[in-house]
N, C-alpha and C positions, 0 to 999 in steps of 0.2 A: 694650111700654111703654104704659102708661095702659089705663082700662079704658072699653068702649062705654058711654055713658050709659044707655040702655035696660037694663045690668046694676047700674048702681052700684046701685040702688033693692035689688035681690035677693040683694044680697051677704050680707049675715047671714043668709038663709033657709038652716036646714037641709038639707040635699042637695045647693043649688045648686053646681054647678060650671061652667065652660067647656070643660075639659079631659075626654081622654076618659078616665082614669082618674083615680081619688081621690074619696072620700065627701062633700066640701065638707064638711063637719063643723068643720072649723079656726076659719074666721069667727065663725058661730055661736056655737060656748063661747066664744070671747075677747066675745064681746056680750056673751051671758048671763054671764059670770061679771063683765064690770065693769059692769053693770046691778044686778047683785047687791048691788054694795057700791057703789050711790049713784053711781058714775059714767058715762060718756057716750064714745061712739064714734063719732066720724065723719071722714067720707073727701073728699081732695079728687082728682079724679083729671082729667088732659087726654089723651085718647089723641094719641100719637106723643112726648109729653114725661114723664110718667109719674106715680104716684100717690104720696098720702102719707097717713095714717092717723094721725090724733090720739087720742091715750085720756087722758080727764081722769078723777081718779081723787083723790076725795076723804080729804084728812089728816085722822085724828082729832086735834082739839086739846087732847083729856086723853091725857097718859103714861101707857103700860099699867105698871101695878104687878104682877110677879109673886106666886107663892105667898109667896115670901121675904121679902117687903119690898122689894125692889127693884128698881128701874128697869130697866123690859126694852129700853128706846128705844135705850140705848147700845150 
């Protein structure tokens, strides 16, 4: 539960892991991909009581219109 400070700074690096197995890849794309579309990821974490992960993740405020005319929002 919770993670070392010294790590929280490395968490979206590619590779990084703690663990002895797994690519750390996981972190990373969920960054890059909501960096992608405008939004923002960040972590709050206390070791021994545990962590939580915010993703803010920007609405577009124009209705996408499909081919058809209509409202794909619904």
């Amino acid at each position: 539960p919770g993670i070392m400070k010294e790590n929280v700074s490395r968490l979206f690096d590619p590779f990084f892991t703690t663990k002895a197995t797994g690519a750390g890849l996981g972190l990373a794309i969920v960054h890059s991909t909501v960096k992608r579309h405008g939004g923002e990821v960040m972590v709050q974490s206390i070791v021994g009581e545990g962590t939580t992960f915010s993703l803010l993740i920007p609405v577009d405020p124009e209705p996408m219109i499909g081919t058809d005319g209509k409202n794909t929002d619904s």
